[in-house]
KESEVEX-583310 format. One record per residue (C-alpha): residue number from 0; residue in one letter; x, y, z. Coordinates in steps of 0.2 Angstrom, whole numbers, m for minus. Each point is the difference from the previous one (the first is absolute). Example, Ala and Ser with C-alpha at 12.3 -4.5 7.8 and 13.67 -1.06 7.14 Angstrom:
BEGIN
num | residuo | c1 | c2 | c3
0 | A | 62 | m22 | 39
1 | S | 6 | 17 | m3
end
This chain:
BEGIN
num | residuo | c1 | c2 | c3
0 | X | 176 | 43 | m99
1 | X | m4 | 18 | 7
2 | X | 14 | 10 | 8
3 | X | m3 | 4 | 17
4 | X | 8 | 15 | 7
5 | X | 2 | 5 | 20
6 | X | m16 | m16 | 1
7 | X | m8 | 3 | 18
8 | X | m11 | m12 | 7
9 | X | m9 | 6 | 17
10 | X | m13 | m3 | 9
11 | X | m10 | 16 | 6
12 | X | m16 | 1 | 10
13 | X | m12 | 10 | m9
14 | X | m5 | 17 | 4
15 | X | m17 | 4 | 7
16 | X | m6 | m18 | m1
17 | X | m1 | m13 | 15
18 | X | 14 | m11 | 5
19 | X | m7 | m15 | m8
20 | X | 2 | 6 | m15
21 | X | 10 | m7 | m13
22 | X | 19 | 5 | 0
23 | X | 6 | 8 | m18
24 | X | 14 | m7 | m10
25 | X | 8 | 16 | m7
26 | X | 14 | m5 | m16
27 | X | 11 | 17 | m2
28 | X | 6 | 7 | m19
29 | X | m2 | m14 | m11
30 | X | 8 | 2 | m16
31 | X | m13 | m1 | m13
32 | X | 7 | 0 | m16
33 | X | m10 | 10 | m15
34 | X | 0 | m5 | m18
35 | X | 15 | 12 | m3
36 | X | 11 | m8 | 14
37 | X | m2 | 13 | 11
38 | X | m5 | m5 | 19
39 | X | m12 | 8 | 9
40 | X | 2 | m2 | 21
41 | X | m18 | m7 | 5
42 | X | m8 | m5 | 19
43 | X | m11 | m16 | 3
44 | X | m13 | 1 | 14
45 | X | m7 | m17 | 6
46 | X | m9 | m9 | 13
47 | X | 15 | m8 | 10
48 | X | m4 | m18 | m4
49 | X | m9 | 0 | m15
50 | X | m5 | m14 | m11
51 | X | m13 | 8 | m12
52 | X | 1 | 8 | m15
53 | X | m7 | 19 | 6
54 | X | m7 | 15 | m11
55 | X | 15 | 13 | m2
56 | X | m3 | 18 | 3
57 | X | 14 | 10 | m8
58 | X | 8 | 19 | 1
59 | X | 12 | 6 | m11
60 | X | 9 | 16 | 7
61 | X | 13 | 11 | m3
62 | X | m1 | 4 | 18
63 | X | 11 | m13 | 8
64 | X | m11 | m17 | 1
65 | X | 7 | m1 | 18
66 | X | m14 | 14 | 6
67 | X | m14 | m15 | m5
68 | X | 4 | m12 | 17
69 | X | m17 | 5 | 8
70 | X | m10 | m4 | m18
71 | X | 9 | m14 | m1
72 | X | m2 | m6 | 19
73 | X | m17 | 5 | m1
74 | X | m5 | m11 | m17
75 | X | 11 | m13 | 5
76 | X | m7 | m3 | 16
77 | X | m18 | m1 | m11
78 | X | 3 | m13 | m12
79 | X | 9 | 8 | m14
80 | X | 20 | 2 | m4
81 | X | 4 | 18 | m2
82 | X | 16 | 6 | m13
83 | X | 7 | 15 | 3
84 | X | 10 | 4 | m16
85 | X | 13 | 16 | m3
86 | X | m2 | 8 | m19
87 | X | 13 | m1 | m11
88 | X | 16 | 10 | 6
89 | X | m8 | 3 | 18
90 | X | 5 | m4 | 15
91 | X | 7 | m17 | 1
92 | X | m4 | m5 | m18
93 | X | 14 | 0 | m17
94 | X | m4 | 11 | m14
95 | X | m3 | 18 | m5
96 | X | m15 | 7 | 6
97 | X | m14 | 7 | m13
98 | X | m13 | 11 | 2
99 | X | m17 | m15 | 0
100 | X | 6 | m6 | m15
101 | X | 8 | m19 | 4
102 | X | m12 | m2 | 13
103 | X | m13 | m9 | m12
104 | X | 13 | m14 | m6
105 | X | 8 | 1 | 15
106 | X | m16 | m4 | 11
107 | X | m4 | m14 | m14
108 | X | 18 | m9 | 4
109 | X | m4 | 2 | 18
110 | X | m17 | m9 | m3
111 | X | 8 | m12 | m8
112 | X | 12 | m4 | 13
113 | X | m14 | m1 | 14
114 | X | m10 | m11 | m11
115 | X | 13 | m13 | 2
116 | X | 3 | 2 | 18
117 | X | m4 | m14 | 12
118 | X | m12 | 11 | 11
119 | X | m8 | 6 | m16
120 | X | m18 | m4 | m6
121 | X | 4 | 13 | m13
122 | X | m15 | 10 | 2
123 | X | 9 | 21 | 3
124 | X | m8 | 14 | 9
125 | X | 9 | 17 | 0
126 | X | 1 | 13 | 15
127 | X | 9 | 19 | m2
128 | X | m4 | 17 | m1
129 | X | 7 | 15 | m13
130 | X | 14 | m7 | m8
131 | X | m3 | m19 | 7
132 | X | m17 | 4 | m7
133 | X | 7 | 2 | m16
134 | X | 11 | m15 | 0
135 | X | m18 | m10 | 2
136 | X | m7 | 10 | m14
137 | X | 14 | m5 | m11
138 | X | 0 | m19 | 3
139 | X | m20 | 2 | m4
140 | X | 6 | 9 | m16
141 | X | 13 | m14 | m5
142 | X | m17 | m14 | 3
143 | X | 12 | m10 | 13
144 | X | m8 | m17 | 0
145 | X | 2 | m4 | 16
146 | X | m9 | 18 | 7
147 | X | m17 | m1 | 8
148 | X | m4 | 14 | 9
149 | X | 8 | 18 | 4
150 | X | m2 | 15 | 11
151 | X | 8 | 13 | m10
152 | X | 0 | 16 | 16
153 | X | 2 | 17 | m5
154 | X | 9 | m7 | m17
155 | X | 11 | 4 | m13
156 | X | m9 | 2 | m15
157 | X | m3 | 9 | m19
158 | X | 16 | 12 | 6
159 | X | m2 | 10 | m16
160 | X | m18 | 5 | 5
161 | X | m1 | 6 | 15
162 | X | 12 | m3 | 16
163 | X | 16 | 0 | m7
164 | X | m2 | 12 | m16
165 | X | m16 | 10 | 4
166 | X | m7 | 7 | m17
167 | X | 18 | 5 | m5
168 | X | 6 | 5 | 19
169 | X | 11 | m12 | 9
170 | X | m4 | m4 | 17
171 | X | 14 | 5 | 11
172 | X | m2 | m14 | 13
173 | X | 10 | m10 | m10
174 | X | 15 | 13 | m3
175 | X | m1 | m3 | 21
176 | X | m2 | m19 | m2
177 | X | 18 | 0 | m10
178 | X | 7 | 12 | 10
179 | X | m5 | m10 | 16
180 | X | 3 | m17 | m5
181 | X | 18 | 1 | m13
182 | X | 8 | m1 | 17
183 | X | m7 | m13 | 9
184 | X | m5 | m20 | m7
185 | X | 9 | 6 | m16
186 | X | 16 | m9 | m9
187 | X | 9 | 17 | 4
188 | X | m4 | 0 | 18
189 | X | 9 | m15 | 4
190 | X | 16 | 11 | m1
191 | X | m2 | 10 | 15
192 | X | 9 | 13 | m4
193 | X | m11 | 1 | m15
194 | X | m14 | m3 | 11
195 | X | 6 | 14 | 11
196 | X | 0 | 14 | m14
197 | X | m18 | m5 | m7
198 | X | m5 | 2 | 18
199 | X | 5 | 18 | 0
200 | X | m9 | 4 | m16
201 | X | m17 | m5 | 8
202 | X | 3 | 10 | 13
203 | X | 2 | 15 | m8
204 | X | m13 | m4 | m13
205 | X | m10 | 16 | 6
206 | X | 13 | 8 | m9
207 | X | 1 | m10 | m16
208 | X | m17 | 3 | m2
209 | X | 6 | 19 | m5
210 | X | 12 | m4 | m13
211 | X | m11 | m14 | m11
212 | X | 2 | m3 | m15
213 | X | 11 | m17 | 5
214 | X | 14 | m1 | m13
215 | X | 9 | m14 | m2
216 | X | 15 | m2 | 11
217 | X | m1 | 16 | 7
218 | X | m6 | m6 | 18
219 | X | 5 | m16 | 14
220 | X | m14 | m10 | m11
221 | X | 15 | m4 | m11
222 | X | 3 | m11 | 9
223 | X | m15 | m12 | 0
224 | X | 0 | 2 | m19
225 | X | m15 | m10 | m3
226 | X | m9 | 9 | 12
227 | X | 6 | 17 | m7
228 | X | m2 | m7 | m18
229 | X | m18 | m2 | 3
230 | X | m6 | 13 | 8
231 | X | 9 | 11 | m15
232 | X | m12 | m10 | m10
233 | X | m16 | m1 | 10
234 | X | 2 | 19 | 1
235 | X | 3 | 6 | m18
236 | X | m12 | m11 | m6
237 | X | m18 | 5 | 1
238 | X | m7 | m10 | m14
239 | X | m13 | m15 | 6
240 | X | 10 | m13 | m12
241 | X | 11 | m13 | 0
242 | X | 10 | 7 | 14
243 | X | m15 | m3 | 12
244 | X | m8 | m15 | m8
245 | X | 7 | m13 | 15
246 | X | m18 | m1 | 8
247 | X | m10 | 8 | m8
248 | X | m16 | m7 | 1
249 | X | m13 | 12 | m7
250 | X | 10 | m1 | m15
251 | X | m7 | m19 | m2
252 | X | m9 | m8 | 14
253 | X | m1 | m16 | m8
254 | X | 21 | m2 | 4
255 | X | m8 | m3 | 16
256 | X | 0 | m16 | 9
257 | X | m20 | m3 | 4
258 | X | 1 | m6 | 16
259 | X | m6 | 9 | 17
260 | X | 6 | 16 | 1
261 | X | m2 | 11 | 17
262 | X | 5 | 17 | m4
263 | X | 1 | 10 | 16
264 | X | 2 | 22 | 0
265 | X | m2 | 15 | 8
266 | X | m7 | 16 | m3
267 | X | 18 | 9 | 3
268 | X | 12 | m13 | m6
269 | X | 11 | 4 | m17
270 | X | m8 | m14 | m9
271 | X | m18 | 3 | 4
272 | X | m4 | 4 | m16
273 | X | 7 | m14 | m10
274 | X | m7 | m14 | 13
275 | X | m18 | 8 | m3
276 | X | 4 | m1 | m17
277 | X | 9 | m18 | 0
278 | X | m17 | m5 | 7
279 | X | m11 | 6 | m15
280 | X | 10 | m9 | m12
281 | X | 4 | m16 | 10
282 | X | m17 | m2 | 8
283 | X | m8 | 1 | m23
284 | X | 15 | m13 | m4
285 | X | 4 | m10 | 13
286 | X | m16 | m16 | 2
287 | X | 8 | 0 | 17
288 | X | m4 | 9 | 15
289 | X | 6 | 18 | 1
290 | X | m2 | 7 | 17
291 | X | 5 | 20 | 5
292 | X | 0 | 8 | 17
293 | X | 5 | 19 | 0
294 | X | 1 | 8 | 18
295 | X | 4 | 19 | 7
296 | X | 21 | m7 | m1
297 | X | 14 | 6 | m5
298 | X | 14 | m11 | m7
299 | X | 3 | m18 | 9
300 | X | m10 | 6 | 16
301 | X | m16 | m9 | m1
302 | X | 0 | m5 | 18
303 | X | m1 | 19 | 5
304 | X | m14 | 11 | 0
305 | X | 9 | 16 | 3
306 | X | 9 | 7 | m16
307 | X | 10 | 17 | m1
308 | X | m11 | 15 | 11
309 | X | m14 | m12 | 0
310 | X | m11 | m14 | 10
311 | X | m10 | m11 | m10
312 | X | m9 | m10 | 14
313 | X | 5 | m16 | 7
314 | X | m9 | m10 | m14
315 | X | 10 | 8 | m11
316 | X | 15 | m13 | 5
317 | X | 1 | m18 | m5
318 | X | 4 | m10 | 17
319 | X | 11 | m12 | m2
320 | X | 5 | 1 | m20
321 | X | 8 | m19 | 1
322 | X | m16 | m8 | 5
323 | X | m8 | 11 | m15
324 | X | 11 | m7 | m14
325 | X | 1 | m18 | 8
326 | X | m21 | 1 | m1
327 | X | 3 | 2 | m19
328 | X | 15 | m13 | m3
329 | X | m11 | m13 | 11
330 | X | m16 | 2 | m13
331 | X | 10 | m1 | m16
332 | X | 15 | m10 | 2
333 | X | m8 | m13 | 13
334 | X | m17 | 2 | m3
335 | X | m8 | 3 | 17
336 | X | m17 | 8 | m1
337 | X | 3 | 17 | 11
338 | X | m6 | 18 | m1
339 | X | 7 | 1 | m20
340 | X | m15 | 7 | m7
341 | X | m11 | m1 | 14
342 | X | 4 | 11 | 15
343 | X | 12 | 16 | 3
344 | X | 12 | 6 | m7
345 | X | m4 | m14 | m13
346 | X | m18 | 1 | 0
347 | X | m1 | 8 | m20
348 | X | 13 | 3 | m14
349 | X | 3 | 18 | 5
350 | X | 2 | 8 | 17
351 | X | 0 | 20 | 2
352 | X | 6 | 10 | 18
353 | X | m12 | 15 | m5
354 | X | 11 | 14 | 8
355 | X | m9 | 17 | 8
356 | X | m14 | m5 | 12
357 | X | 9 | 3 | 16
358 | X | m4 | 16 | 12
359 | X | 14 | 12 | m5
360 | X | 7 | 1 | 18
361 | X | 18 | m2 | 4
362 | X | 6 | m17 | 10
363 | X | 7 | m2 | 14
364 | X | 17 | m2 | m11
365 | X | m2 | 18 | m9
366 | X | m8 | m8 | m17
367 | X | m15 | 5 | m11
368 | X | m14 | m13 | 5
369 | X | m4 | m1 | m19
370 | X | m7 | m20 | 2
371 | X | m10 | m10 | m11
372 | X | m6 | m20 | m1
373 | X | m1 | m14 | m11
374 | X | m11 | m3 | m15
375 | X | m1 | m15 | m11
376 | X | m2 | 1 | m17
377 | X | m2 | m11 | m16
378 | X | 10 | 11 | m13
379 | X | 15 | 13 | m5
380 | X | m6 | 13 | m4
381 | X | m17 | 1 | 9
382 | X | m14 | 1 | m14
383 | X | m10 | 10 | 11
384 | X | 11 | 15 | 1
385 | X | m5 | 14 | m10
386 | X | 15 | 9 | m10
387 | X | m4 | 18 | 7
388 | X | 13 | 13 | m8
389 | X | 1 | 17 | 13
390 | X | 8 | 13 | m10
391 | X | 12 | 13 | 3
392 | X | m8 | 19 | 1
393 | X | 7 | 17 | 1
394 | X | 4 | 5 | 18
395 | X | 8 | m17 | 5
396 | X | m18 | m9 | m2
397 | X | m3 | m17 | 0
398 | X | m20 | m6 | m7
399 | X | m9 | m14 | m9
400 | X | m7 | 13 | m11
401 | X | 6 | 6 | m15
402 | X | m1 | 17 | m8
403 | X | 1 | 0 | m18
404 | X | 2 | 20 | m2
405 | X | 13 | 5 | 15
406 | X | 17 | m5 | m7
407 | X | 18 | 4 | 9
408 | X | 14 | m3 | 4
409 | X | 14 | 0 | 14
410 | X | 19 | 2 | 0
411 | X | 15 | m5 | 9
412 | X | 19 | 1 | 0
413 | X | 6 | m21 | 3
414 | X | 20 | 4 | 6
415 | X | 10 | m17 | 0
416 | X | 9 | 6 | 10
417 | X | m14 | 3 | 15
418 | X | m11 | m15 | m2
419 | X | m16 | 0 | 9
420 | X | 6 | m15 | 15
421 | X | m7 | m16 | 3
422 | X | m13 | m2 | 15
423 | X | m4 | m19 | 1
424 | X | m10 | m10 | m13
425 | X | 2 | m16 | m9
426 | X | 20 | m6 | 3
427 | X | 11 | m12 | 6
428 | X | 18 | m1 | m1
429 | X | m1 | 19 | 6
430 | X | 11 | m4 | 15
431 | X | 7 | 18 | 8
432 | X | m5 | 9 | m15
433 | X | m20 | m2 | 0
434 | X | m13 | m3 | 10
435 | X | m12 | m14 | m5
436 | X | m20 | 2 | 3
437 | X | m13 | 15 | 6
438 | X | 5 | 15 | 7
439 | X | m3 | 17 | 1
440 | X | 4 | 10 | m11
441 | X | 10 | 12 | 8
442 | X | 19 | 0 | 2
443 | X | 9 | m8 | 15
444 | X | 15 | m6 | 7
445 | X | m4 | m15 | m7
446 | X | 2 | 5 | m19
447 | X | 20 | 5 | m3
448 | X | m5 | 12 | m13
449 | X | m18 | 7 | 9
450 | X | 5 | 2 | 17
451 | X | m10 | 15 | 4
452 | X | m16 | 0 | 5
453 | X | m6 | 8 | m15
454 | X | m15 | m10 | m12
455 | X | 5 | m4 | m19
456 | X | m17 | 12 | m2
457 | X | 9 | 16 | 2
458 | X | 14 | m4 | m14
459 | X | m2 | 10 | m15
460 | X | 4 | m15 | m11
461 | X | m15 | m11 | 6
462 | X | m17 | 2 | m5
463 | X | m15 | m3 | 11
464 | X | m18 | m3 | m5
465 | X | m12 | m8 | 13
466 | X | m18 | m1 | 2
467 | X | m10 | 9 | 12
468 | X | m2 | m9 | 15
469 | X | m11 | m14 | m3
470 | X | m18 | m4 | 4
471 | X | 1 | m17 | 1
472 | X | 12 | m15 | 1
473 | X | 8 | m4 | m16
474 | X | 7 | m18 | m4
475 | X | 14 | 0 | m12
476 | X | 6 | m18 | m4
477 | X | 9 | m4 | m16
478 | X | 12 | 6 | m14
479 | X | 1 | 17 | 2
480 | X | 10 | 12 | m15
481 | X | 2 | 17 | m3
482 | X | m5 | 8 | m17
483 | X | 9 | 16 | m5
484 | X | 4 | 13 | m13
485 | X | 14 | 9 | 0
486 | X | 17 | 9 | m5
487 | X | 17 | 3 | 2
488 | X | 15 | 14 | m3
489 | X | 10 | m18 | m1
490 | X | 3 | m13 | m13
491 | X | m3 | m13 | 15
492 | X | m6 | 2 | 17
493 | X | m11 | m10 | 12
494 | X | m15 | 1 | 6
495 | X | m7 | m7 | 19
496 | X | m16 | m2 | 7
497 | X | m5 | m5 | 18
498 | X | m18 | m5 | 6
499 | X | m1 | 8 | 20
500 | X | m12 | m5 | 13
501 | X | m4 | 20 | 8
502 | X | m7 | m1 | 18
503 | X | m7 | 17 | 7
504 | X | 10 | 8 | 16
505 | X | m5 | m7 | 15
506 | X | 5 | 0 | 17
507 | X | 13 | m15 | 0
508 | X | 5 | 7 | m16
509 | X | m1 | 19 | 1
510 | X | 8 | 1 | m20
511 | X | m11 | m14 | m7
512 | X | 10 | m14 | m7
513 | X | 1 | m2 | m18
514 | X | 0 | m17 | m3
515 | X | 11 | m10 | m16
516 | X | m8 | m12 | m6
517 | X | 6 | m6 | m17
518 | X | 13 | 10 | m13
519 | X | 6 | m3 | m18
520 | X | 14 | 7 | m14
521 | X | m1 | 3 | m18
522 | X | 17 | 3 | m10
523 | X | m5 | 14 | m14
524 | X | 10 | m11 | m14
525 | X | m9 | m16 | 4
526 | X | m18 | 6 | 0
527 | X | m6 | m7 | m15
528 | X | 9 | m18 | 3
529 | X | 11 | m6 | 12
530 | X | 10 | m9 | m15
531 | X | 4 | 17 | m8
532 | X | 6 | 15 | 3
533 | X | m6 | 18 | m8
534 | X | 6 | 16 | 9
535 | X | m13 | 14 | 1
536 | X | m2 | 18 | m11
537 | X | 3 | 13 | 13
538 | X | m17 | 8 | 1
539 | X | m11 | m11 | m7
540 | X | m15 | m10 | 11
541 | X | 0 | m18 | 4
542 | X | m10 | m12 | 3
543 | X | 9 | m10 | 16
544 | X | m6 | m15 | 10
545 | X | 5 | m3 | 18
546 | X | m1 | m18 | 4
547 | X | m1 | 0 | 22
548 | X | m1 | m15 | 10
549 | X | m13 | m6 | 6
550 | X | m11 | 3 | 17
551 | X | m15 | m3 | 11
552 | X | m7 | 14 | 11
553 | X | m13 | 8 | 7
554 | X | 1 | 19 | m1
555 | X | m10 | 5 | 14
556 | X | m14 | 12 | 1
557 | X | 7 | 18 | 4
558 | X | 16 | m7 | m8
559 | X | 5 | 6 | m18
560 | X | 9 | m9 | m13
561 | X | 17 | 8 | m8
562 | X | 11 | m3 | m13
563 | X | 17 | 7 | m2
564 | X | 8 | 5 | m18
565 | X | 19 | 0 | 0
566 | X | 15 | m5 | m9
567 | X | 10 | m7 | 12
568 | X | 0 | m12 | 15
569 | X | 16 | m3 | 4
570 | X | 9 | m11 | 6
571 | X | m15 | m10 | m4
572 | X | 3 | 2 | m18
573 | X | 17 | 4 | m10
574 | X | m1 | 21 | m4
575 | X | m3 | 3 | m17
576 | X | 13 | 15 | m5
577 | X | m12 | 7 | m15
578 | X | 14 | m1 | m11
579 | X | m7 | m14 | m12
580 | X | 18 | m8 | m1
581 | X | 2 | m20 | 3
582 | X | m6 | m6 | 18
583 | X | 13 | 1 | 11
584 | X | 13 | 9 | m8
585 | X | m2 | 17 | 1
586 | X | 12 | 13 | 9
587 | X | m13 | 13 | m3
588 | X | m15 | 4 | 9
589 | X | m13 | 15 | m6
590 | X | m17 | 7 | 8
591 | X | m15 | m5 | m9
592 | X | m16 | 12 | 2
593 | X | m14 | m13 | m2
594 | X | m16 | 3 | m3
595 | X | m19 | m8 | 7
596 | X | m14 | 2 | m11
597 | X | m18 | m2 | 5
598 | X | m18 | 4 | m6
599 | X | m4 | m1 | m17
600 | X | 8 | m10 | m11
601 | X | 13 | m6 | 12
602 | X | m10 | m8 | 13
603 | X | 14 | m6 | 12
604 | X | m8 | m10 | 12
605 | X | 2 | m15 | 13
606 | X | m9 | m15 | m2
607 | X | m6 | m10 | 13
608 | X | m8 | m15 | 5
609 | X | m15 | 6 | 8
610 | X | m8 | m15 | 12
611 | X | m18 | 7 | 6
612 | X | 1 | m10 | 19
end
């Protein structure tokens, strides 16, 4: 028999539907015990009175499940029972919580148990987004029997790739995310006290952000030491190897559970990259249906069309986002014929919001009017797009043509110490220390560490080659990297390349508006392989690849396409200190002078996917 803690039965009328409607049946923090004895607290949506065996949808979150009651009202009160389940160590539920990695047996025992419920037909769709993404992508890897469909949102995915380690660079979002969350749903915040002093190291986590690296015991995180235990671990350890195998699924698609698999990103989210890529591979392993939609979004916000500095048209949203999942969920877990596969945003396997093709104005709200629309498509990457590299020239140009005979070069001190800041781009987790999306790029009084009014153009560390303004529209839609030649005075260093979006001064934007558009990272010491390290030879040329995410836009006619070469993005990316010693446990920093080549036989160049329109 199942424990039952703090059991609720109520009766609630749900939100946004008639009165007729069916009241729900809502059971509170059932104990469900896993294999190891540990009991995770879970929630049961039902239709009040319910005599059938229903299709479960499921999320798995480290969020506190109680933040689920309009999912659950809303699938409850459309034929389905909803379990809302806290993770391991979360919330409500026993145990010590693990960075993704119980979340595959532990969704299995969850299965399980919902496959022997009365209200059961034990057929499981999965709902959640970021890290309640991942908790679906690791029941898909563990091949749960009773699993049949998921919608894995902005997900936790192939962390040692790209998104968590970034070829070599750890992704500071998650230095936030521990520092955010130790205190609050954690074993330790149940003491308040306890609770009390983790709250006043996230507060003043603008200023721990100065005295990284994080040593063990030396700050408050001591006292969440799993927490503090691994994020010691996740930031020392650059490697893409065991450490970061819990769901990895370019590593073997075939783990994967072939069933449908709707996987749903955006242009400026901090996975975009690994769901476009989780798409190639699933959609060449999987014999079922793999679907992908990618919109103008930054993280979790795909029911808004306006993202950072920018407006992306009111297309750009999705309208009501529980009607869109519940569309998917009726096709494939109780086979009604609907819109899968035949009509928008379902029409084809692949789904594009193709940014760039507004009119340049500024709102009504103060934001770029960048827009875009909708385009169905049948693949990822598109076939048709033509891999165009634009090299880098002397004199800061940017062309599709190469000179074989007009070598160069270009230097600059990187100072750890002064990093060149973050302005937007693909993040989540960035709460009070980044800015997620498009922006200008100009400081502000939205940027902590840029608040002057001053572009990232005039620093002496950034390095700018753009095209002449352009005759013609220019679609760019694909996987878009950065290949360069270069130097260093260091044993390590970084190097850091953005792709900008350039309008031409106009009358709403007297200074022109340089646009980000998509930005990458490469760690000197991992740009052979990202499962070994070699430090460099100060002074000796190499060959480096910048992997960005990737986009769709339209560089407009008059427009000119730019990219910036750096070695830092902070705090986007951890800084390097040049020093070559083991990440993360340096005292030391020193200027590096790095050093761009171009021409001759160091092309450096941008490649992009070139979509003639």
């Amino acid at each position: 028999m199942i424990q039952r803690i703090a059991l609720a039965t109520v009766f609630l009328a749900v939100f946004g539907l008639h009165a007729q409607e069916p009241a729900i049946k809502v059971e509170k923090s059932i104990m469900v015990p896993m294999r190891d004895g540990v009991k995770l607290a879970t929630d049961v949506y039902l239709p009040a009175g319910n005599a059938e065996k229903l299709p479960v949808i499921l999320t798995r979150t480290p969020y506190n499940k109680d933040g689920n009651k309009r999912y659950g009202e809303f699938f409850a009160a459309n034929g389905y029972a909803f379990v809302a389940q806290d993770t391991r160590g979360r919330y409500a539920s026993e145990g010590i919580w693990h960075w993704m990695t119980d979340d595959g047996k532990d969704g299995a025992d969850c299965a399980a148990w919902i496959a022997a419920q009365p209200w059961s037909n034990g057929r499981i769709g999965m709902v959640g987004t970021s890290y309640v993404g991942g908790t679906q992508h690791a029941m898909a890897l563990e091949k749960v029997p009773q699993l049949t469909t998921v919608i894995p949102v902005d997900a936790v995915s192939n962390m040692g790739r790209q998104s968590m380690r970034n070829a070599g660079a750890f992704e500071m979002r998650f230095w936030n995310w521990i520092m955010l969350n130790a205190g609050k749903g954690s074993n330790a915040a149940l003491d308040p006290a306890t609770q009390a002093e983790l709250k006043e190291m996230a507060d003043h986590r603008w200023d721990y952000l100065s005295l990284l690296p994080l040593r063990p015991g030396s700050t408050p995180l001591k006292l969440a030491p799993e927490y503090e235990d691994w994020l010691i671990q996740a930031m020392r350890h650059g490697k893409d190897d065991a450490f970061w195998a819990q769901n990895n699924i370019l590593a073997d698609p075939s783990r994967y559970k072939d069933m449908p698999v709707y996987l749903v990103g955006g242009w400026y989210d901090s996975w975009a990259g690994n769901t476009a890529a989780n798409f190639t591979a699933l959609s060449k392993t999987l014999k079922s249906d793999v679907y992908l939609i990618m919109g103008p979004w930054i993280h979790g916000a795909q029911g808004k069309s306006k993202h950072g500095q920018v407006d992306f048209g009111a297309e750009a949203a999705i309208a009501n986002e529980l009607a869109w999942r519940k569309e998917w969920f009726d096709h494939w877990m109780k086979g009604i014929d609907n819109s899968v596969g035949k009509a928008a945003p379902f029409a084809s396997k692949v789904r594009l919001f193709v940014m760039g093709t507004g009119d340049g104005g500024k709102t009504k709200d103060g934001l770029l009017n960048h827009g875009g629309s909708w385009r169905d498509e049948n693949e990822w990457p598109l076939a048709r797009a033509k891999r165009t590299p634009f090299y880098l020239h002397a004199d800061g140009l940017l062309s599709d043509v190469r000179r074989t005979n007009d070598g160069g070069s270009v230097s600059y001190d990187f100072d750890p110490k002064n990093p060149v800041p973050t302005l937007g781009g693909n993040i989540s987790s960035g709460d009070g220390i980044m800015q997620q999306g498009a922006w200008d790029q100009r400081g502000g009084e939205k940027f902590w560490n840029w608040q002057k009014p001053i572009p990232l153009s005039a620093r002496p560390d950034v390095c700018v080659f753009e095209t002449p303004p352009l005759g013609e529209d220019i679609e760019v839609t694909g996987e878009i990297e950065v290949k360069l030649w270069a130097s260093s005075s260091a044993l390590d260093t970084d190097f850091t390349a953005k792709l900008i979006d350039v309008y031409p001064p106009s009358a709403d934007w007297p200074h022109g508006f340089d646009l980000n558009l998509t930005d990458g990272i490469v760690r000197a010491r991992f740009r052979e392989s990202l499962q070994e390290e070699k430090l460099m030879e100060p002074g000796k040329v190499y060959p480096f690849t910048i992997k960005l995410y990737p986009t769709s836009n339209v560089f407009k006619k008059g427009h000119r396409i730019r990219v910036d070469i750096s070695s830092s993005n902070f705090p986007r990316f951890d800084v390097n200190p040049n020093t070559g010693e083991p990440l993360q446990q340096q005292r030391r920093t020193v200027i590096a002078t790095n050093t761009i080549y171009y021409g001759g036989e160091h092309p450096s160049h941008i490649v992009l996917p070139w979509v003639k329109r």
